[in-house]
C-alpha positions in Angstrom: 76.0 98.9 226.8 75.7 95.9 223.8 78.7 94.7 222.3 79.1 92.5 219.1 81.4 90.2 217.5 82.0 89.2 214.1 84.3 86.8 213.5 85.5 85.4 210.1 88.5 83.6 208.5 90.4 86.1 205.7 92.9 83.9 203.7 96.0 86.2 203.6 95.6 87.6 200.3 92.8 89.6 201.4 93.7 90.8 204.8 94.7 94.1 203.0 90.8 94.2 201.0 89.3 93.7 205.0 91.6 96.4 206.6 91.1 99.6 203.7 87.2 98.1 203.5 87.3 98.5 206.8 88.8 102.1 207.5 86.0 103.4 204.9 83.0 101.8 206.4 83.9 103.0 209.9 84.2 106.4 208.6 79.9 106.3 208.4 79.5 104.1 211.1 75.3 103.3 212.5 74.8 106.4 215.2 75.0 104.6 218.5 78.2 102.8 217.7 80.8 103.9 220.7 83.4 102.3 219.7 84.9 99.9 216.6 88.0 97.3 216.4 89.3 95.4 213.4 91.1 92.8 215.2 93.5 89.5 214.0 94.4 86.7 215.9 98.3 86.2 216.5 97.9 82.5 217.2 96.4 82.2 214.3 96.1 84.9 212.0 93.6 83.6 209.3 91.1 84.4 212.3 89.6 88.2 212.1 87.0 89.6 214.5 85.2 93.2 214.2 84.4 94.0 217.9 81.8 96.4 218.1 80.5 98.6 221.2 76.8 100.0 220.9 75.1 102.0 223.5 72.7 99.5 224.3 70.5 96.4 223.0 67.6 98.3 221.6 69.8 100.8 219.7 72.0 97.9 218.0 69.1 95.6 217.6 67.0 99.0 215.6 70.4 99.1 213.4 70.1 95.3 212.9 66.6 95.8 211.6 67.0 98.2 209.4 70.5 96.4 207.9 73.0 99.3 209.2 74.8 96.4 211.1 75.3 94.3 207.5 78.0 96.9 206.6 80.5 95.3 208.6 79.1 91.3 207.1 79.5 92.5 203.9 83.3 94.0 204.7 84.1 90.1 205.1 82.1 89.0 202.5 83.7 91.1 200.1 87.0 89.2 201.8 86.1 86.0 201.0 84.9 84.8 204.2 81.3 83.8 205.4 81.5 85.5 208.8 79.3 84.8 212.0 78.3 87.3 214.7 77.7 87.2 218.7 76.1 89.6 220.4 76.9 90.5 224.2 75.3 91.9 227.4 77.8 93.8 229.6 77.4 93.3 233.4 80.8 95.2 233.9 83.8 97.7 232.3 86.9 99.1 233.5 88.6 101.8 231.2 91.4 103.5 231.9 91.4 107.1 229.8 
């Protein structure tokens, strides 16, 4: 399992651009995606973050080459914000289902 995070700063008047951008793009997401968050930050809520869960490193890194991944870039982007993204190793997961 890979996981990413995109993190960006929205100014308020285009939280509501991100969030409908958002709820189209995941509706084609990259095969190999298992799961997708929109997430804001209640200390400070100019702070967005698209947390992304891919099966594994080659499969998200074979989306990254062929652009799939810029989808989500472009989501803030169109938002006004110049995001930045992590990318993650997991070593361990608990879910509860």
């Amino acid at each position: 399992m890979f996981v990413t995070i995109l993190t960006g700063r929205v100014a308020e008047e285009d939280w509501r651009t991100l969030e409908k951008s958002y709820e189209r793009a995941i509706r084609t997401a990259p095969k190999g995606i298992l799961s997708s968050m929109l997430i804001q930050c209640q200390a400070e809520p100019k702070l967005w973050q698209i947390i992304t869960t891919w099966e594994n490193e080659e499969i998200y890194k074979n989306a990254h080459e062929q652009k799939l991944s810029n989808t989500c870039v472009d989501l803030f982007c169109n938002a006004g914000s110049t995001p930045y993204r992590n990318e993650y190793k997991v070593f361990g997961r608990y879910m509860r289902v």
